[in-house]
C-alpha angles and dihedrals in degrees: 000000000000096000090051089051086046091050096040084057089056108049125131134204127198120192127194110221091181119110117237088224125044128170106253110257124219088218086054088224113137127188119228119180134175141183122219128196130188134172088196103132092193093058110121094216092197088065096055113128123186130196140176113222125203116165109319094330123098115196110198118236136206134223117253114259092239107031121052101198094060145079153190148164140160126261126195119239122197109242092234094066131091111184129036123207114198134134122193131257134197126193115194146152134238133186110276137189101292103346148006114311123200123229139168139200132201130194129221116275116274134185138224121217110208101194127183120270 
């Protein structure tokens, strides 16, 4: 019973804000944004970096100004592409024996349906 209490204090959610269909845009930016959620009490919340992932590119995002558990960012999509796979990553650090320890998430895939205006 002890290893299942000492998981359940460290789960972690990730929700995808961004909607599955968009209007295509002339400028080919694009906003993702995510929540994430996590009961870990060693988590050092400062450290908390979010990316979107799409292929082999990873496009930085920034918290929202008024709520500290969410991101977003804009990622440029080429205008002869129709659908966008990406999922979401976060790199942080908690407070480890004896010292920092590094960890990252990633979501589930998720895609990302450009349709005509």
């Amino acid at each position: 019973m002890f290893p299942l209490l000492v998981a359940g204090c460290a789960s972690t959610g990730i929700t995808n804000l961004t909607p599955s269909h968009l209007p295509r845009k002339d400028n080919g930016q694009y906003s993702f944004s995510v929540e994430w959620n996590s009961r870990q009490q060693s988590l050092i919340k400062d450290s908390i970096k979010s990316y979107v992932v799409v292929g082999l590119d990873q496009y930085p995002m920034q918290r929202t100004p008024l709520l500290t558990n969410r991101w977003e960012t804009l990622v440029p999509v080429p205008a002869d592409k129709d659908i966008v796979t990406y999922r979401y990553k976060f790199d942080y650090e908690y407070q480890g024996f004896p010292n920092r320890q590094a960890d990252s998430k990633l979501s589930k895939y998720y895609q990302l349906f450009i349709v005509a205006r």
